[in-house]
C-alpha positions in Angstrom: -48.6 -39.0 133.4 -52.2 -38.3 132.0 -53.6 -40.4 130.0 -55.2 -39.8 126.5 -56.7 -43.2 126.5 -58.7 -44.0 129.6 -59.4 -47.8 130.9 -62.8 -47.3 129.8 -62.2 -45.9 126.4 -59.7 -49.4 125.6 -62.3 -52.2 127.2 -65.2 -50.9 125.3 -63.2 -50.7 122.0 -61.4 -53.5 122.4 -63.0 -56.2 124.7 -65.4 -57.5 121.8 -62.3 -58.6 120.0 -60.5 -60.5 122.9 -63.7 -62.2 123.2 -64.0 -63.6 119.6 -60.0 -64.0 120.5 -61.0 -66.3 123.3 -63.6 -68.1 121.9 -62.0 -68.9 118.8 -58.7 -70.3 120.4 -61.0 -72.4 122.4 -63.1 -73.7 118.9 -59.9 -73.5 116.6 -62.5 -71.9 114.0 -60.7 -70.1 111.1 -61.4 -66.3 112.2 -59.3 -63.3 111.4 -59.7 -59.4 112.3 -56.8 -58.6 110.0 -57.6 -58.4 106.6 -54.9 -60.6 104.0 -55.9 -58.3 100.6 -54.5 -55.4 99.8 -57.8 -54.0 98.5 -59.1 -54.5 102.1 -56.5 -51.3 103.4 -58.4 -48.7 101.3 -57.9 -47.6 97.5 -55.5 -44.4 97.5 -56.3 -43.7 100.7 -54.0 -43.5 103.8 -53.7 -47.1 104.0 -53.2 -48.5 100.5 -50.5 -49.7 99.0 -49.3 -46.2 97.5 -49.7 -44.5 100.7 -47.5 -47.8 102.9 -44.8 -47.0 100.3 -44.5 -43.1 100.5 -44.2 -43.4 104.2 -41.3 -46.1 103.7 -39.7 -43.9 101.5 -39.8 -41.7 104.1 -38.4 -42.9 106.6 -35.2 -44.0 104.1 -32.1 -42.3 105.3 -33.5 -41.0 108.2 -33.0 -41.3 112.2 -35.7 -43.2 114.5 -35.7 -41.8 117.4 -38.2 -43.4 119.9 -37.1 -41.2 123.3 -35.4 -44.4 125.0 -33.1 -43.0 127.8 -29.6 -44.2 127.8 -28.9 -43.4 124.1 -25.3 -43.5 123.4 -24.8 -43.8 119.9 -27.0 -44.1 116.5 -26.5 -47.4 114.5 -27.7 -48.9 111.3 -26.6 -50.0 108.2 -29.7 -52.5 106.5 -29.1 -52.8 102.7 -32.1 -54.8 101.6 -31.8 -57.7 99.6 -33.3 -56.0 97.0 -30.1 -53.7 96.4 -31.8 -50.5 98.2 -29.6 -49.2 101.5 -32.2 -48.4 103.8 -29.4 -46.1 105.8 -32.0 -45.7 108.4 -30.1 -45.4 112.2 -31.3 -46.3 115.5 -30.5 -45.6 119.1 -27.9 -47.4 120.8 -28.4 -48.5 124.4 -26.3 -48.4 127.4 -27.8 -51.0 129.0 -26.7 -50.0 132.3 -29.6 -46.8 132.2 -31.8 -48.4 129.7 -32.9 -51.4 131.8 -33.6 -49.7 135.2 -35.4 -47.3 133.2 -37.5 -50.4 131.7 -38.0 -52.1 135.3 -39.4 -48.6 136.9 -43.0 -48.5 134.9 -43.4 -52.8 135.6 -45.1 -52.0 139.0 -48.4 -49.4 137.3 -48.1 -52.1 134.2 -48.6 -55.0 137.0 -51.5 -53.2 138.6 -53.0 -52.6 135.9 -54.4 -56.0 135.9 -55.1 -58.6 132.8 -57.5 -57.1 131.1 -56.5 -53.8 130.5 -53.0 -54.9 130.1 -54.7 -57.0 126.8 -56.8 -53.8 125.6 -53.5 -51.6 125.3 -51.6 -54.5 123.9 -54.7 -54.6 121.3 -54.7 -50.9 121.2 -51.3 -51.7 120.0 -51.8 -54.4 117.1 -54.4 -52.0 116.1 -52.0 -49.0 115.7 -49.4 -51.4 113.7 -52.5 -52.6 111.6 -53.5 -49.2 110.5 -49.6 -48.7 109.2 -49.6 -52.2 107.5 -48.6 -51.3 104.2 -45.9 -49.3 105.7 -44.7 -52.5 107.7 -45.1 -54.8 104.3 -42.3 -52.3 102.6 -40.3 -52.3 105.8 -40.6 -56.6 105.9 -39.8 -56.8 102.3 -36.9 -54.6 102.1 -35.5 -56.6 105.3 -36.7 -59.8 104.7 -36.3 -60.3 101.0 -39.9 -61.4 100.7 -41.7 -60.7 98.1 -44.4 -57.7 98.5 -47.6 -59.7 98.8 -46.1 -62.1 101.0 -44.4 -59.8 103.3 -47.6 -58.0 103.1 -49.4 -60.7 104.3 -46.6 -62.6 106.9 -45.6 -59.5 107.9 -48.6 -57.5 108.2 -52.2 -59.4 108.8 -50.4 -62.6 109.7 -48.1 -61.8 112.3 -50.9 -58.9 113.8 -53.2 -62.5 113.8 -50.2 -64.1 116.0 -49.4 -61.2 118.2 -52.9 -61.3 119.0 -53.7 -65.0 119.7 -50.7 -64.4 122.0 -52.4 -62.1 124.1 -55.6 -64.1 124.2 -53.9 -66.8 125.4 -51.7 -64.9 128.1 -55.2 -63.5 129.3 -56.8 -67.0 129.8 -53.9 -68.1 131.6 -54.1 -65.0 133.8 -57.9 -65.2 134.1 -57.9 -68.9 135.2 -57.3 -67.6 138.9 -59.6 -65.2 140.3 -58.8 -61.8 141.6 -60.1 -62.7 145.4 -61.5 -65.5 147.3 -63.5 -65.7 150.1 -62.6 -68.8 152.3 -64.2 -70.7 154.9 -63.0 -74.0 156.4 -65.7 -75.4 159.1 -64.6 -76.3 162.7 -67.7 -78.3 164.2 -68.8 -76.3 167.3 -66.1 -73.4 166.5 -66.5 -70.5 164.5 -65.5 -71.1 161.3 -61.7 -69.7 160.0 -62.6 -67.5 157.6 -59.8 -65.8 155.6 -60.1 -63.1 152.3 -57.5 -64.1 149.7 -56.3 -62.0 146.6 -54.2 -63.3 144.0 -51.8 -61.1 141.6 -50.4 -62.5 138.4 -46.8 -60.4 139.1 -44.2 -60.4 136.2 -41.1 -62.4 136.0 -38.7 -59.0 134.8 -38.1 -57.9 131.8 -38.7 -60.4 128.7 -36.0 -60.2 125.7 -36.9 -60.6 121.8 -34.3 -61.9 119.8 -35.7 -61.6 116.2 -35.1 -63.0 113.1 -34.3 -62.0 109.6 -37.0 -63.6 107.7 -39.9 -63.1 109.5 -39.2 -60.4 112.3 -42.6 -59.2 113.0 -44.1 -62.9 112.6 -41.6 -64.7 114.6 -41.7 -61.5 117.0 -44.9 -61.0 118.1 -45.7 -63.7 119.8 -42.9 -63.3 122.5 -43.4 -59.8 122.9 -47.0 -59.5 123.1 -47.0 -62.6 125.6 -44.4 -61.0 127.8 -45.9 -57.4 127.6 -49.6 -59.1 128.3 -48.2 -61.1 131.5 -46.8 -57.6 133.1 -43.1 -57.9 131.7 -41.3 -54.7 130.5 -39.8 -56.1 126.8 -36.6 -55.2 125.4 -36.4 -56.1 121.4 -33.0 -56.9 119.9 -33.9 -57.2 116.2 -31.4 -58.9 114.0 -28.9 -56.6 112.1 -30.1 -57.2 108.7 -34.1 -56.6 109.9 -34.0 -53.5 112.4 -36.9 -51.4 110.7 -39.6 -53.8 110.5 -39.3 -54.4 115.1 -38.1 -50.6 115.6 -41.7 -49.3 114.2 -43.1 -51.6 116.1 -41.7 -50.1 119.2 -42.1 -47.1 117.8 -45.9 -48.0 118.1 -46.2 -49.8 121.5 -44.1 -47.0 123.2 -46.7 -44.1 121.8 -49.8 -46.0 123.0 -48.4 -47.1 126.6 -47.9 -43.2 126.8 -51.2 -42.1 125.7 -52.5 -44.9 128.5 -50.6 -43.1 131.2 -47.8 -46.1 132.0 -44.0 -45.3 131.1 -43.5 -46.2 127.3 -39.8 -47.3 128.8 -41.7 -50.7 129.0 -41.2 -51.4 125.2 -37.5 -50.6 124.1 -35.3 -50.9 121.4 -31.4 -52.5 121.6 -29.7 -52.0 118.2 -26.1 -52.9 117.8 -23.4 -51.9 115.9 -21.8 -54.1 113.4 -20.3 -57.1 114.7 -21.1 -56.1 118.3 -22.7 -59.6 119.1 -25.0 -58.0 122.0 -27.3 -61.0 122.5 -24.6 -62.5 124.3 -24.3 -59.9 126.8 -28.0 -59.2 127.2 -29.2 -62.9 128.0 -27.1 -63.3 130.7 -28.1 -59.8 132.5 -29.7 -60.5 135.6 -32.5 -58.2 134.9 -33.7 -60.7 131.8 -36.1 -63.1 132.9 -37.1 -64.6 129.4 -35.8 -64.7 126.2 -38.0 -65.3 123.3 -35.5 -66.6 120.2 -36.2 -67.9 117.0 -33.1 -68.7 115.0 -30.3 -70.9 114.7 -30.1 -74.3 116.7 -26.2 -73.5 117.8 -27.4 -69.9 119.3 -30.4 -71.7 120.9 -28.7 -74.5 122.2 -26.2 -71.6 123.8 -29.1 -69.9 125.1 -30.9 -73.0 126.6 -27.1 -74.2 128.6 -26.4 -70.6 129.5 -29.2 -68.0 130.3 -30.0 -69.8 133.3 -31.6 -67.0 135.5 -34.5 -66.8 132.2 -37.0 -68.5 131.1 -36.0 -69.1 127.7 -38.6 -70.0 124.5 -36.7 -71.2 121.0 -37.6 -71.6 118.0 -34.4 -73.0 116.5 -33.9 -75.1 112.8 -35.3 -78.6 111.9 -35.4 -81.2 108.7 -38.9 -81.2 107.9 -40.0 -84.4 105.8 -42.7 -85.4 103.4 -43.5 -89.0 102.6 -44.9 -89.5 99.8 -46.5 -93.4 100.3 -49.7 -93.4 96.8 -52.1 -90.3 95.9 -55.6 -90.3 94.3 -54.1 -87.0 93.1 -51.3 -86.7 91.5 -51.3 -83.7 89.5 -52.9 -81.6 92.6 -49.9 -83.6 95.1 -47.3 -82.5 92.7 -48.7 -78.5 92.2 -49.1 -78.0 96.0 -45.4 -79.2 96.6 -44.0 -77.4 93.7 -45.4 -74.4 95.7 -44.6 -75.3 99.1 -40.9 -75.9 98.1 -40.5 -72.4 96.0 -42.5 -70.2 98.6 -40.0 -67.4 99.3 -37.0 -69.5 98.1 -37.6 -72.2 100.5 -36.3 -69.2 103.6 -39.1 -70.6 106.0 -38.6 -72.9 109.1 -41.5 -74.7 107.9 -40.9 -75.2 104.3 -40.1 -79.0 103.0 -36.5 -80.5 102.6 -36.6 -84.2 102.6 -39.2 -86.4 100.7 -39.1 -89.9 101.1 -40.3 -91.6 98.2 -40.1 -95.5 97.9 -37.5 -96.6 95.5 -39.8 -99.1 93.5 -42.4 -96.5 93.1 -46.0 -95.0 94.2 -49.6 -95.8 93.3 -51.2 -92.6 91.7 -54.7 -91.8 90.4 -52.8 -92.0 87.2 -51.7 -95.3 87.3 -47.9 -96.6 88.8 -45.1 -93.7 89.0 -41.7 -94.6 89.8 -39.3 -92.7 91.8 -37.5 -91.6 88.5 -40.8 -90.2 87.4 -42.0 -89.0 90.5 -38.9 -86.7 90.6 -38.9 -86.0 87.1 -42.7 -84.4 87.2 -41.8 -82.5 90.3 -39.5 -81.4 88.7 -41.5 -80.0 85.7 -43.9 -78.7 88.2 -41.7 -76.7 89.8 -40.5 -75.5 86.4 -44.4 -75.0 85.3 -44.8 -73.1 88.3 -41.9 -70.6 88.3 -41.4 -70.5 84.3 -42.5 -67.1 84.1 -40.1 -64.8 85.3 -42.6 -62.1 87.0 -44.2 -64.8 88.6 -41.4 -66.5 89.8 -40.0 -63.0 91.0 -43.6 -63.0 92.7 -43.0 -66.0 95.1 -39.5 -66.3 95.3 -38.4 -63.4 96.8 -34.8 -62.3 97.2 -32.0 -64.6 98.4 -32.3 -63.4 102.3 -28.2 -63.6 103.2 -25.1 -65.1 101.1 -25.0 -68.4 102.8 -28.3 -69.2 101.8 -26.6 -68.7 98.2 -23.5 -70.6 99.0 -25.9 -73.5 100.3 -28.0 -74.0 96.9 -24.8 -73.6 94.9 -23.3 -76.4 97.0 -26.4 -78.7 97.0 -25.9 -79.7 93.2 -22.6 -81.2 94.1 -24.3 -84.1 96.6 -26.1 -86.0 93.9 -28.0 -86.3 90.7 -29.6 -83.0 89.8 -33.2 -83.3 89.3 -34.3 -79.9 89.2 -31.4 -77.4 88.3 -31.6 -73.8 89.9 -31.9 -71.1 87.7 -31.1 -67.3 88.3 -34.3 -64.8 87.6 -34.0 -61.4 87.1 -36.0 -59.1 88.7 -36.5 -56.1 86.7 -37.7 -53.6 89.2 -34.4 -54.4 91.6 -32.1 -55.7 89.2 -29.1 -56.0 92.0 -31.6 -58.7 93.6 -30.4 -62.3 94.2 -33.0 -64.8 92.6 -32.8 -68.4 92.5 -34.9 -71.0 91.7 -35.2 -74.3 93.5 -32.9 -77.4 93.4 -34.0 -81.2 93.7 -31.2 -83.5 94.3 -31.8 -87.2 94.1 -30.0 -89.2 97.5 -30.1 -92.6 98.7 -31.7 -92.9 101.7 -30.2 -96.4 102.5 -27.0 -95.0 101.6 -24.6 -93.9 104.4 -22.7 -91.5 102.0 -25.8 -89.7 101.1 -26.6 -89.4 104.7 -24.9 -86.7 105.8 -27.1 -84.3 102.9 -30.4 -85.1 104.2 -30.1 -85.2 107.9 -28.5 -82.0 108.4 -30.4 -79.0 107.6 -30.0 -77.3 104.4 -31.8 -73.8 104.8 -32.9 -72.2 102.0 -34.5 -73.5 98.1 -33.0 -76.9 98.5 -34.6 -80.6 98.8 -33.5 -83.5 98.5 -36.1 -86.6 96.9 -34.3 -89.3 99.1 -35.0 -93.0 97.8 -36.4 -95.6 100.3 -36.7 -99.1 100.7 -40.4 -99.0 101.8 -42.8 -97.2 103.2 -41.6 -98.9 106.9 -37.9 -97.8 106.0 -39.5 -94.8 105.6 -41.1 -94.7 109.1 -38.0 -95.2 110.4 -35.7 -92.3 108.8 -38.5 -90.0 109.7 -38.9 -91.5 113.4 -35.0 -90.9 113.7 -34.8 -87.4 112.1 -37.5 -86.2 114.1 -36.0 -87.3 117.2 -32.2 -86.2 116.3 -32.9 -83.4 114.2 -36.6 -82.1 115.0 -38.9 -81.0 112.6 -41.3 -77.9 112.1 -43.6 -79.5 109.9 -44.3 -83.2 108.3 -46.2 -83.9 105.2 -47.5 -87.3 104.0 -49.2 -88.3 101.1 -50.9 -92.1 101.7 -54.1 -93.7 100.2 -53.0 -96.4 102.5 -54.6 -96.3 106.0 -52.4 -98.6 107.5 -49.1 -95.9 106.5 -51.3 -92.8 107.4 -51.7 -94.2 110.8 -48.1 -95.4 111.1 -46.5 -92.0 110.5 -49.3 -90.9 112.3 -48.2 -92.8 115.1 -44.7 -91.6 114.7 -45.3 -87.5 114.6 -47.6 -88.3 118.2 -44.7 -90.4 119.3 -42.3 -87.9 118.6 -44.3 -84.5 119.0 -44.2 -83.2 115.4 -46.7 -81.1 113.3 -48.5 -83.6 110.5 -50.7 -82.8 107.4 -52.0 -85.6 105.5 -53.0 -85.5 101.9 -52.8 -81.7 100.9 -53.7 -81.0 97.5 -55.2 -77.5 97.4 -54.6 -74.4 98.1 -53.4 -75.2 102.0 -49.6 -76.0 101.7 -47.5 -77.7 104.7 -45.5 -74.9 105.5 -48.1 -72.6 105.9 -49.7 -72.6 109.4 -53.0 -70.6 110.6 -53.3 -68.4 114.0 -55.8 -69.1 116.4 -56.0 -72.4 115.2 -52.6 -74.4 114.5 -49.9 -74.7 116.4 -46.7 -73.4 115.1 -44.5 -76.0 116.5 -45.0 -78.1 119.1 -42.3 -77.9 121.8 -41.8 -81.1 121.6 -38.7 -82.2 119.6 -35.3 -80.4 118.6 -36.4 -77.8 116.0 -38.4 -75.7 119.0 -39.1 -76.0 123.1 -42.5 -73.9 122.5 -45.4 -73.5 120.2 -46.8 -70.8 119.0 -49.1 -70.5 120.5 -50.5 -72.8 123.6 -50.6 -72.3 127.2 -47.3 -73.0 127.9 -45.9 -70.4 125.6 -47.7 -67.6 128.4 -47.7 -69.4 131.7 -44.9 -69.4 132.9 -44.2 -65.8 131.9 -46.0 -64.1 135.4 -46.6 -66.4 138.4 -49.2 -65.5 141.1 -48.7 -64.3 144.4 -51.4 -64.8 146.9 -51.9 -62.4 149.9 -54.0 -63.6 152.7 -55.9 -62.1 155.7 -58.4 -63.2 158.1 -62.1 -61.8 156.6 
């Protein structure tokens, strides 16, 4: 096929950016070519907020037809949380003429060698970049995020992760050279003297699982990792959040044609209701890695049972906070009041347990106990969300019904300190809105147990009362280590504690951040800079994103002849 976009055209636009790209993830330097304000995408212009929703609109009701062969059927069925039914359908797969379809464009794609392959998956990000608002409508209305947020996670964000993704796959491909000339002396002999050529070759085809929360966030990085290392990618969005994956398909497919390799390399697999296809496709031969992020029983299925791929999770965790002293208490208490409410606590990073010593903390405002401590998060969360439009603004909607069913059941495990309360949203009034609970446990009782270490998804936390700031040490050492965890927050003035749990999140291979009290919250993680995860311990086997996350997706195959 010709191509619209030549190999010269892509490095000269592009290659400046995978620079900064690889020079950032080397400094871990806040940088960002994606925008995260809305006044950034132009003011009525083909990129504002106005324009992102028209074309949302549009597509409402409609079919999305991306040209896959093997289409057997048209599926669908999203209703947002929001109360809209997107009644958008997509092409169902038969799997036995999609995937040899995908496998017959991997040899161009693997010729094509690293760096173009990371200008057209730049070319890519770029395309989905110029549609963000249209993305941020089709994240919200999937996700139950709240505009700005989905705009922002959805959009800039998760273009910022697909992107750091292909910087590091390039590295990892670049680390080997493209040919060697080798000489070995033999004393009085002529020297052997061989020319070598090494090939990063693709594993097969690399298969997204997404998510419902953060589909293109949690997405990207898989697929642009894969699709950078030479893999063909199939994405199998979750039922509930088709759209938001399905234009991104839509996207990659268009710009692989315009580059002259087969757009088959970037495919869709919807299901019908209840079909359950994840199953079948991660046991396929033709999968070679599976990128996952959702529950731990589904990832602990895939882990024991697609054993011919190389499979990356992102499953659940019980992420902790300790809260030890503070020279600030007001600030401590405002940035967790946010961290807990932040899209009804739906993130895998968001705060559930906080350890707080039974007998009290030492605060910039003199001794708290844990009655008050609870008590004025309490009222901070309350401060915080008091106002019903700004609640609705960083709440969101309720993502599924269990998340409901979980916060209604939450006030039955102990003392309420925070009651949830239902907001209405007057611009979707058929939203689900809740805010927060804080239940009070013991964390030396074996009753209470059961609450705390076991995840409890959604706007729920539990302040669990400890003996000491060692007792403490020791729950999080054990629910790290049984459990895993995302994220872990402390809050010490004590150096002796912030190196102990310091010690502990090392020991056990677990995200830490010490002391926040501005406007940097512990669920909240940075591309090109943190790691998202560390691969480590239960809640994930990868990070996002590190070398490992891209190695192992392409090994190198070495031809040899003499020079």
């Amino acid at each position: 096929m010709a191509a619209e976009l030549t190999a010269q055209q892509l490095i000269a636009q592009h290659r400046p950016t995978l620079d900064l790209a690889l020079e950032t993830i080397r400094t871990r330097a806040y940088w960002s070519p994606h925008p995260e304000h809305p006044k950034a995408y132009g003011d009525n212009g083909s990129l504002d907020t106005a324009a992102g929703k028209a074309a949302f609109d549009a597509l409402l009701g409609t079919r999305l037809d991306l040209g896959q062969p093997g289409t057997d059927d048209w599926v669908g069925g999203e209703v947002s949380p929001y109360g809209v039914e997107l009644g958008v359908t997509y092409p169902h797969a038969d799997l036995d003429v999609l995937l040899p379809a995908m496998k017959a464009g991997q040899k161009a794609w693997r010729d094509a060698g690293a760096e173009l392959r990371a200008m057209v998956c730049l070319e890519i990000l770029g395309r989905i970049a110029d549609r963000t608002m249209e993305f941020a409508q089709a994240v919200m209305h999937t996700s139950g995020q709240a505009f700005m947020m989905a705009f922002q996670a959805g959009g800039p964000h998760a273009q910022d992760r697909g992107m750091e993704a292909v910087a590091y796959a390039y590295a990892e491909q670049a680390r080997t050279p493209d040919t060697a000339e080798w000489t070995k002396p033999q004393g009085k002999r002529d020297p052997l003297a061989l020319t070598k050529r090494f090939t990063p070759v693709p594993r097969g085809i690399g298969l997204v699982i997404g998510c419902n929360t953060f589909p293109t966030w949690n997405g990207y990085p898989g697929l642009f990792a894969s699709l950078a290392t030479g893999n063909a990618v199939l994405v199998k969005p979750h039922p509930r959040a088709v759209l938001p994956l399905a234009l991104t398909v839509q996207a990659a497919r268009g710009v692989l044609a315009e580059a002259g390799f087969d757009p088959n390399l970037v495919a869709l697999a919807a299901e019908r209701p209840g079909e359950g296809i994840a199953k079948t496709l991660a046991t396929r031969p033709e999968i070679r890695i599976i990128d996952y992020t959702g529950s731990t029983a589904f990832g602990d299925w895939l882990e024991a049972n697609a054993r011919q791929a190389q499979v990356f999770t992102e499953k659940a965790g019980v992420n902790t906070v300790l809260v030890e002293s503070t020279d600030d208490y007001q600030g401590m208490l405002a940035n967790l009041a946010f961290s807990l409410s932040l899209y009804s606590g739906q993130m895998c990073t968001t705060p559930q347990n906080l350890l707080i010593p039974r007998d009290g903390i030492r605060t910039d405002q003199g001794a708290k106990s844990y009655d008050e401590v609870t008590a004025d998060l309490a009222r901070a969360v309350d401060g915080l969300l008091g106002d019903d439009a700004r609640a609705n603004a960083l709440l969101g909607a309720i993502v599924n019904p269990d998340v409901k069913a979980r916060l209604e059941a939450a006030a039955g495990l102990g003392e309420v300190a925070l009651a949830s309360r239902e907001v209405t949203n007057p611009d979707f009034p058929d939203a689900v809105v809740r805010t927060p609970v804080i239940v009070k446990l013991d964390g030396a009782k074996p009753d209470d147990e059961a609450a705390w270490t076991s995840e409890c998804f959604g706007p729920v936390s539990f302040a669990v009362a400890v003996d000491s700031a060692g007792h403490a040490m020791d729950l999080l050492r054990r629910s790290i280590r049984e459990k895993g965890a995302m994220t872990v927050g402390a809050y010490t003035t004590d150096t002796e504690v912030e190196q102990a749990v310091q010690e502990v999140c090392l020991e056990e291979a677990a995200q830490l951040s010490l002391n926040l009290t501005g406007g940097v919250y512990v669920n909240q993680t940075a591309a090109f800079s943190d790691f998202h995860g560390s691969g480590g311990n239960p809640a994930a086997n990868a990070a996002l994103c590190d070398g490992a996350f891209v190695a192992n997706r392409f090994r190198v195959v070495e031809v040899r002849r003499p020079s």
